[in-house]
C-alpha positions as CSV (number, residue, x, y, z in Angstrom):
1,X,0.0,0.0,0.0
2,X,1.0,3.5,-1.1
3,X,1.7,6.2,1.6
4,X,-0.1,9.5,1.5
5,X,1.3,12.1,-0.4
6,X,1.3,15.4,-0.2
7,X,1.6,17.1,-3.1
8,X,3.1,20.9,-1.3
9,X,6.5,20.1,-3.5
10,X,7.9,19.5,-7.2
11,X,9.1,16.3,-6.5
12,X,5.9,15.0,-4.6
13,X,3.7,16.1,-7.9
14,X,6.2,14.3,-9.7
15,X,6.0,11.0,-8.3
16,X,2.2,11.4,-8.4
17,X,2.1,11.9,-11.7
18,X,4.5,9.2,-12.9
19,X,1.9,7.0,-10.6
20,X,-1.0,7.9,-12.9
21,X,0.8,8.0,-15.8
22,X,2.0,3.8,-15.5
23,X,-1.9,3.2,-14.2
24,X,-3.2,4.7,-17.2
25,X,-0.7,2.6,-19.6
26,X,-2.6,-0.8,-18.1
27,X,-4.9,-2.5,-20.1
28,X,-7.1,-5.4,-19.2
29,X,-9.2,-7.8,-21.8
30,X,-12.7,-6.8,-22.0
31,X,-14.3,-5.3,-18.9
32,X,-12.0,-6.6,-16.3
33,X,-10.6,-3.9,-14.4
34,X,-11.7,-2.7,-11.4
35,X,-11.4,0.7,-10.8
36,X,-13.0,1.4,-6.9
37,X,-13.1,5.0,-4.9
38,X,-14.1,5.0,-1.1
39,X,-14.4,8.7,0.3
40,X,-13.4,9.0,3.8
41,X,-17.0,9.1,5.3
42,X,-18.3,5.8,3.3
43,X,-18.2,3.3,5.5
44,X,-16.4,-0.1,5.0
45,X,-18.7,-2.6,5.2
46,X,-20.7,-0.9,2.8
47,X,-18.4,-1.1,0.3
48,X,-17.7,-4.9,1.1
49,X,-21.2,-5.8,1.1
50,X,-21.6,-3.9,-2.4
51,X,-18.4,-6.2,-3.9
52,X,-20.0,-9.3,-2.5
53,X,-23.1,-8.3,-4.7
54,X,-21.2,-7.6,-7.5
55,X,-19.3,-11.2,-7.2
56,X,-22.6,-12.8,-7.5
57,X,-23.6,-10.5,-10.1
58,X,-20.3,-11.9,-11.8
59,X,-22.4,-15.3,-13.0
60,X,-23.9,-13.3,-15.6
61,X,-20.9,-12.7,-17.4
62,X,-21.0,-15.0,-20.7
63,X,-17.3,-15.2,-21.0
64,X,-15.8,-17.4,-18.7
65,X,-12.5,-15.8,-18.6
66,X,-13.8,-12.3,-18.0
67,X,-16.5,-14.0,-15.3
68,X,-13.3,-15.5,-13.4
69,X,-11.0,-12.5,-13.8
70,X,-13.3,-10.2,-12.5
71,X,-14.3,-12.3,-9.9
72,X,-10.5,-12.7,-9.0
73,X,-9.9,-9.0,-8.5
74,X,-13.1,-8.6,-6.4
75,X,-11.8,-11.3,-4.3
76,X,-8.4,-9.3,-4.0
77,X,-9.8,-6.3,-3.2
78,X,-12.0,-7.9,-0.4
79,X,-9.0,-9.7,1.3
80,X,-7.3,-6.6,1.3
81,X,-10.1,-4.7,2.6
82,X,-10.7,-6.6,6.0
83,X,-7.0,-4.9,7.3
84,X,-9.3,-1.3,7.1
85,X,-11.8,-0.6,9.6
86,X,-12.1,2.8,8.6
87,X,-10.8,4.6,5.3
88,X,-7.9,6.7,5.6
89,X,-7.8,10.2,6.1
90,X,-8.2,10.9,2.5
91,X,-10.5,8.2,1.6
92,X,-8.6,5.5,-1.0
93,X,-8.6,4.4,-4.6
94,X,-7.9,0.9,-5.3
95,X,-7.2,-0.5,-8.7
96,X,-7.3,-4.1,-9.3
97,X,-7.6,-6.6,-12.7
98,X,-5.9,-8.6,-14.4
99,X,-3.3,-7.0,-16.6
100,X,-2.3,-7.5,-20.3
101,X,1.6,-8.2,-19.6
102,X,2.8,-8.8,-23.5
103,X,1.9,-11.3,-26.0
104,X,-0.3,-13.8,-24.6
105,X,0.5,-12.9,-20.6
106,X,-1.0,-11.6,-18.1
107,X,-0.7,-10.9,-14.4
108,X,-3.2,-9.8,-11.0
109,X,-2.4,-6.5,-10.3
110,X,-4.0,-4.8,-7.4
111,X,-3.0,-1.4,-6.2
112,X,-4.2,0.8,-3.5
113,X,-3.4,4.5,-2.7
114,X,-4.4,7.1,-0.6
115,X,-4.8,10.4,-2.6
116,X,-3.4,13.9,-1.6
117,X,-6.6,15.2,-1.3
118,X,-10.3,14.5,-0.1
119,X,-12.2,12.1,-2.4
120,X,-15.3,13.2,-2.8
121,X,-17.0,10.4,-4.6
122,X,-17.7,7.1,-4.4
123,X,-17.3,4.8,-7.5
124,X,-17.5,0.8,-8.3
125,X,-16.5,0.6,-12.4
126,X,-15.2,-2.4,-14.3
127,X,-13.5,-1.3,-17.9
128,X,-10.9,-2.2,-20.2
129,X,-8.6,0.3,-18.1
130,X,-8.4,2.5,-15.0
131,X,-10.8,5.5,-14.2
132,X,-8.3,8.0,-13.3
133,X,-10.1,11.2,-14.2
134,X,-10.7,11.5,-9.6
135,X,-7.3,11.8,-9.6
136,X,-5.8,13.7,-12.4
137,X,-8.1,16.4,-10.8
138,X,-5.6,16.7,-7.9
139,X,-2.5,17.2,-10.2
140,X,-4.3,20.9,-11.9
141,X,-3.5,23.8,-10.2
142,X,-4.7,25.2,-7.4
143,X,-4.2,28.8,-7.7
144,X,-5.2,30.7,-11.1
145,X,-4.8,34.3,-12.1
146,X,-6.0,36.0,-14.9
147,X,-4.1,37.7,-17.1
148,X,-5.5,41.3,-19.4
149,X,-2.9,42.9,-21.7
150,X,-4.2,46.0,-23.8
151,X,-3.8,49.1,-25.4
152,X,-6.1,51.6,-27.5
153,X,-5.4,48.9,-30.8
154,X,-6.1,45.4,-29.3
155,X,-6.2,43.6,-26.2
156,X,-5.3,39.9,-25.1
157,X,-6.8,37.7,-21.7
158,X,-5.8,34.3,-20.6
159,X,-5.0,33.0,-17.3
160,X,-1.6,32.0,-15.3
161,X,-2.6,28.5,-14.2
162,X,0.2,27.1,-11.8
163,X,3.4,27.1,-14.0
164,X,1.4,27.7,-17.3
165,X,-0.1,30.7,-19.0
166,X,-2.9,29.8,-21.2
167,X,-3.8,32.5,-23.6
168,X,-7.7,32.8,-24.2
169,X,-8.8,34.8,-26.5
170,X,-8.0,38.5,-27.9
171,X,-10.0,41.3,-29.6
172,X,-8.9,44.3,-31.5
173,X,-10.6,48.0,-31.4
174,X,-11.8,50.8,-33.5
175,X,-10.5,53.5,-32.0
176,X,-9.5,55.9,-34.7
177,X,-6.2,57.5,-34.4
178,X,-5.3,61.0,-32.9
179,X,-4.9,62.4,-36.3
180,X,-8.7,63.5,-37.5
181,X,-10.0,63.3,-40.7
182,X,-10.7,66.7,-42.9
183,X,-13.9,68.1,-42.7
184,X,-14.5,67.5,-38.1
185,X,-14.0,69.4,-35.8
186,X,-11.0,68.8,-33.1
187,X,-13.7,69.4,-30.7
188,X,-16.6,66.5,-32.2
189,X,-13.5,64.5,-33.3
190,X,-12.1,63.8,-29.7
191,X,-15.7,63.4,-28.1
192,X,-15.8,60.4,-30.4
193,X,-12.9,59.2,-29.9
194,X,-13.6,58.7,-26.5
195,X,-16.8,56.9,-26.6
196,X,-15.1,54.6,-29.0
197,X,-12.0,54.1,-26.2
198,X,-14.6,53.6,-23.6
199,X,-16.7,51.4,-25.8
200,X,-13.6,49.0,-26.6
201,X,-12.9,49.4,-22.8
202,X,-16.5,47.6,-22.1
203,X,-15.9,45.0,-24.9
204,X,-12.2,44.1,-23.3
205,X,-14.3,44.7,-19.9
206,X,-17.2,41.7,-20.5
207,X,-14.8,39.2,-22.5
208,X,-12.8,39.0,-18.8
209,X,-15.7,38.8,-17.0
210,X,-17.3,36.0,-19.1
211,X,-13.7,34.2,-19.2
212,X,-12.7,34.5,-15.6
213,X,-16.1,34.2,-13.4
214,X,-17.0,30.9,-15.5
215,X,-13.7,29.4,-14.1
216,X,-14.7,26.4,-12.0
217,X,-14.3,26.9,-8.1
218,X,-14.1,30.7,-8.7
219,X,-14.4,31.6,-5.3
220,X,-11.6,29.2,-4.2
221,X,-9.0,28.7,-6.5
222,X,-9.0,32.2,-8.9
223,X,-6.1,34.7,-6.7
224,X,-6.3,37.9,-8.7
225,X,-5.6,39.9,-12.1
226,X,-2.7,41.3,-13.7
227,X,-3.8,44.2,-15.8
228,X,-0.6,45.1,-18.6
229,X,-0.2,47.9,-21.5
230,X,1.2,51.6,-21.5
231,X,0.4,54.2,-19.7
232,X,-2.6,55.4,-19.3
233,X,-4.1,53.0,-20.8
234,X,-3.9,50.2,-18.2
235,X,-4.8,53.0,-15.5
236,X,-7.6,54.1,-17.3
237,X,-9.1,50.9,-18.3
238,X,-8.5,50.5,-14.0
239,X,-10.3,53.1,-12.7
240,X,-13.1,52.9,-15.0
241,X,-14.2,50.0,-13.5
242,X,-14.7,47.9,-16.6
243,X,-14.6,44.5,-14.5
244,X,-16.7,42.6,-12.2
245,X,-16.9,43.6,-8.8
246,X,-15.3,40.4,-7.6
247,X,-13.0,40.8,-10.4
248,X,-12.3,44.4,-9.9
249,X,-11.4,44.0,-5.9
250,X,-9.2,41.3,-7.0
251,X,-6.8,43.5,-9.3
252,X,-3.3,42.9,-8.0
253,X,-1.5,45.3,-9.6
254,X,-0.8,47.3,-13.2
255,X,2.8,46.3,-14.9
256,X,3.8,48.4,-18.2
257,X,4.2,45.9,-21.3
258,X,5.5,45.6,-25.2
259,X,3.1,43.8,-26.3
260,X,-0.4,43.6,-26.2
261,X,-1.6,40.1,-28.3
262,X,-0.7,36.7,-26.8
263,X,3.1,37.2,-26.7
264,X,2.2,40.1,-24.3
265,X,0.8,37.5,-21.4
266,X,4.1,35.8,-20.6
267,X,5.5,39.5,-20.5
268,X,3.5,40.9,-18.1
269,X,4.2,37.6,-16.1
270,X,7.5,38.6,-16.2
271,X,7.3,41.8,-15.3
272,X,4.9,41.5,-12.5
273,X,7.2,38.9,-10.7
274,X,7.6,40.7,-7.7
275,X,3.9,41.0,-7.1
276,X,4.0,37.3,-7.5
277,X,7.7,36.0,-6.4
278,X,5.9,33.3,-4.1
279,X,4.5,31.4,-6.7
280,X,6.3,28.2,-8.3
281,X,6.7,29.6,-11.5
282,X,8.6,32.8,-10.6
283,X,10.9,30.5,-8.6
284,X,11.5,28.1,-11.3
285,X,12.3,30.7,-13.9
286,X,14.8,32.3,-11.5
287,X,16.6,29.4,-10.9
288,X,16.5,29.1,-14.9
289,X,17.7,32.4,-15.6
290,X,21.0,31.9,-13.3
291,X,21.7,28.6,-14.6
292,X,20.8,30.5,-18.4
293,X,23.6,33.3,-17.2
294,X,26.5,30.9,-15.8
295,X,26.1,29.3,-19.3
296,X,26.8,31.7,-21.1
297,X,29.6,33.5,-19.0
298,X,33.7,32.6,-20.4
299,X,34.3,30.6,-16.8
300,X,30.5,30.3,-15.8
301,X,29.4,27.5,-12.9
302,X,26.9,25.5,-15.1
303,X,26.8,22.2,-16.4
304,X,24.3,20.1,-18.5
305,X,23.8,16.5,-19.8
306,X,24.0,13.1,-17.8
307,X,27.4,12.3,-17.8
308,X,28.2,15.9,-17.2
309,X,26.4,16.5,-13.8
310,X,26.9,13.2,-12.6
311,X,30.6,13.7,-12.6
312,X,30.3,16.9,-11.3
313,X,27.8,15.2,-8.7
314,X,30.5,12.9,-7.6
315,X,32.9,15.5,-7.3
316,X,30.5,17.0,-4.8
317,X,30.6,20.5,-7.1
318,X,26.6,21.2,-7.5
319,X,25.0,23.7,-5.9
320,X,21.4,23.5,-7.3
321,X,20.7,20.5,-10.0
322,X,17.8,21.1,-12.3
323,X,15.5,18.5,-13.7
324,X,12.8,18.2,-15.9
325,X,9.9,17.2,-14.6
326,X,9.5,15.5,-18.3
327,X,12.6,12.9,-17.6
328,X,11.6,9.2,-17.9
329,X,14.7,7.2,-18.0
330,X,15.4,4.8,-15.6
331,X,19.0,4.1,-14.0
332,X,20.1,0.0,-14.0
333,X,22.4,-2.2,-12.7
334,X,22.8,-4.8,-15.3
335,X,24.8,-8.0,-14.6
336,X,26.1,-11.2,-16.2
337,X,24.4,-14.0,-15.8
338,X,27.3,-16.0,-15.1
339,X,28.8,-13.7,-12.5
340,X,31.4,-12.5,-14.1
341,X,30.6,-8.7,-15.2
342,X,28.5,-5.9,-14.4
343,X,27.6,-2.1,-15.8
344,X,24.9,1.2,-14.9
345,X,23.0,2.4,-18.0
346,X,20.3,5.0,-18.6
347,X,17.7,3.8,-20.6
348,X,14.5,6.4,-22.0
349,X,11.1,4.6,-20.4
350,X,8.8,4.9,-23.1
351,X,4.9,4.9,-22.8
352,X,3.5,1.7,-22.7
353,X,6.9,-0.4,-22.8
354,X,8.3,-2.2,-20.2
355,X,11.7,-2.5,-19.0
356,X,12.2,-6.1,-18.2
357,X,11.2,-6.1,-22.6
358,X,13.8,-4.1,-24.1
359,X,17.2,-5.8,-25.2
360,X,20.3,-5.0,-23.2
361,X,22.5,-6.9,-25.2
362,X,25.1,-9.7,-24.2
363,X,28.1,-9.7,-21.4
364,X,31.4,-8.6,-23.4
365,X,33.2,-11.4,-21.5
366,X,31.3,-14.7,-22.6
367,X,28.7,-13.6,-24.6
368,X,25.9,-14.3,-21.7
369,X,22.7,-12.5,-21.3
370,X,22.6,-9.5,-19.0
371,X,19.5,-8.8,-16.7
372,X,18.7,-5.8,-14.6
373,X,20.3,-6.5,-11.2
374,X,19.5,-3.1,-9.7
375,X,16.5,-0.7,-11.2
376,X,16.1,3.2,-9.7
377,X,14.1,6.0,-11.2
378,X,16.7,8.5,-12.7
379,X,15.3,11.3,-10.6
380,X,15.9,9.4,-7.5
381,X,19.2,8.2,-8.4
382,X,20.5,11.5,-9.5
383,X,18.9,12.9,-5.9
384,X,20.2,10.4,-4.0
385,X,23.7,11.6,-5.4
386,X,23.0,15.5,-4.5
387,X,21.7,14.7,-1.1
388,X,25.6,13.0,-0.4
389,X,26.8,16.8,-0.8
390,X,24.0,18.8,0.7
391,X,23.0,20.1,-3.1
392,X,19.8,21.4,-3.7
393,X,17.5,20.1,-6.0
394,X,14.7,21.9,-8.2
395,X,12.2,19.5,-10.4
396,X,11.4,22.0,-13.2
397,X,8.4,22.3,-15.4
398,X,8.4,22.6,-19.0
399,X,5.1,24.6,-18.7
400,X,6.9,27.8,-19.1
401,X,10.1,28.9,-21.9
402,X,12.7,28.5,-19.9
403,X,11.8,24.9,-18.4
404,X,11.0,23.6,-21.9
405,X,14.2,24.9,-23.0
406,X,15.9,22.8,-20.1
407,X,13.9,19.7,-21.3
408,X,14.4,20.1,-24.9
409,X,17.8,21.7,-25.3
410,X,19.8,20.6,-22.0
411,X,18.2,16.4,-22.0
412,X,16.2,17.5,-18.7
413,X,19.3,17.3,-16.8
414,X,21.4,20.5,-15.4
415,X,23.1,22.2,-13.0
416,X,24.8,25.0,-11.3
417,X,28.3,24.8,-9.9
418,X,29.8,25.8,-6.9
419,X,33.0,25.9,-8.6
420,X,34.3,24.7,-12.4
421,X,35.5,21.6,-12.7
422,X,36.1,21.3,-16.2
423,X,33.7,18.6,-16.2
């Protein structure tokens, strides 16, 4: 059984979604997994007396495989249920079926884990996979802002979700320019050209408010705005009061911007990261933009790629390693099978493949097969190495530039130096 987790850090969000991730690549034969939530008020022997009904209700199954692996898991689940007299804290999810293994195999798998947060559901299902919708729930983020960039031509809205901004939608005005046409007066050709700036004002006004207030869990999870453009613009758009009253008390600041269409949102991010320098984001592109600056330097601290850090790991010379919360490699200990040799390799974990399945080739001694002696997560290896040295580490997302530029451009795996080691 699984351990709570809480998910208040990068790494535990991590290992939770690498959990759901291998749950969603199982696959059973017809409808024979078992996918079960108990909330933390539902009361055991409810549940049991529900999966005895269900085990009778098993005989009208036609197929007799599916009738007996169904019945199989239910009986798992049942004999692991008798060691709860209570659910946990969080309530629990179990999964349980029997598991398409390659080719013709398969194997009784039964899991059970107790969620980060409340369940508040109860749910019996049987499919050709897991339900893991309950779940995946817990992983979005938990605080939103929204996000209005404008001027006098166009303006932009989308939301900062966690470590993502999510553009929306824009619009564009009508707002003639300050030079008037022959034949109006200065006098008739301002007044207009106000009521259009107001009226553009209103439109950039209701687009927020229909984006923003139909956020789910408004009242809970939505933190504030960050209003961007030039001056006066933003100010004026401000204190006319173009928002929502729960929108407009919830207005954490004005930040001048560049740019006012989609490109403008991750800008006035930026520039409002003081406002918002306790958020995981901000963090994470700090720590981004040093490791981005020793880079570049003649003798910068910085260091990127496997072999790279992990000498510079040994040597005990990281300060803070940076990984990509996108890494799925595994670290192994592969021997021979007649004793006589062993070697560590990184292999890429690939959806839906299995390690034990991939070919590691023969022992460079006497030709003998090699088999995984030793099997870590690379995140965990590589952490286990900092921890030796008292170095920091940061699991990155590649929800914003900079972290899909660690991901893409650096292999997911970097670091800064306390001093160059040529490494």
């Amino acid at each position: 059984m699984e351990e709570t987790q809480e998910m208040d850090t990068p790494r535990k969000r991590y290992e939770f979604k690498k959990m759901l991730e291998r749950l969603a690549e199982k696959e059973g034969s017809g409808t024979e997994l078992i996918t079960l939530y108990i909330p933390p008020d539902k009361q055991i022997y409810d549940v049991t007396a529900q999966l005895r009904d269900e085990f009778g209700q098993c005989a009208n199954i036609k197929s007799k495989q599916t009738r007996t692996n169904v019945q199989s898991a239910i009986s798992s689940i049942l004999s692991r249920l008798k060691y709860y007299k209570r659910p946990p804290e969080h309530g629990m999810a179990i999964f349980c079926g029997t598991i398409n293994t390659g080719g013709d195999r398969t194997n009784l798998e039964c899991e059970i884990i107790e969620p980060p947060e409340a369940l508040n559901t109860y749910m019996y299902r049987c499919s050709s996979s897991f339900e893991l919708e309950p779940l995946e729930q817990m992983l979005g983020e938990k605080e939103i802002y929204g996000l209005i960039v404008l001027d006098r031509r166009e303006a932009y809205v989308g939301f900062l979700r966690g470590n993502r901004i999510e553009p929306i939608r824009g619009v564009t005005s009508t707002v003639p320019g300050k030079q008037r046409k022959g034949g109006q007066s200065s006098v008739r050709f301002q007044r207009l050209r106000l009521i259009a700036i107001n009226e553009f004002y209103k439109k950039i006004g209701d687009l927020a408010n229909d984006i923003f207030l139909a956020e789910k869990d408004f009242f809970e999870r939505f933190k504030g705005v960050l209003i961007g453009g030039p001056t006066p613009t933003k100010e004026e758009f401000e204190a006319g009061g173009y928002l929502h009253h729960e929108l407009q008390k919830r207005i954490i600041g004005l930040f001048d911007v560049s740019y006012t269409n989609e490109s403008g949102l991750a800008e006035l991010v930026e520039n409002a990261s003081d406002a918002l320098k306790g958020l995981d984001i901000i963090k994470e592109k700090n720590i981004m933009n040093r490791f981005l600056q020793e880079l570049v330097k003649d003798d910068g601290a910085a260091a990127y790629g496997e072999e790279s850090v992990r000498k510079n790991l040994e040597l005990g010379a990281v300060d803070t390693l940076l990984l990509s919360d996108k890494l799925r490699r595994a670290r192994l200990k592969l021997a021979c099978q007649n004793s006589d040799y062993t070697e560590e390799r990184t292999v890429s974990i690939e959806p839906g493949k299995h390690i034990k399945d991939l070919d590691f080739g023969t022992c460079p001694n006497d030709g003998g097969s090699l088999y995984i002696e030793e099997e870590s997560d690379i995140i965990d290896e590589l952490t286990t190495l900092a921890d030796q040295s008292s170095t920091a580490v940061r699991i990155i997302s590649d929800d914003f530039e900079e972290g899909s530029m660690l991901h893409n451009a650096f292999g997911g795996i970097a670091a800064i130096l306390r001093y160059r080691t040529g490494y």
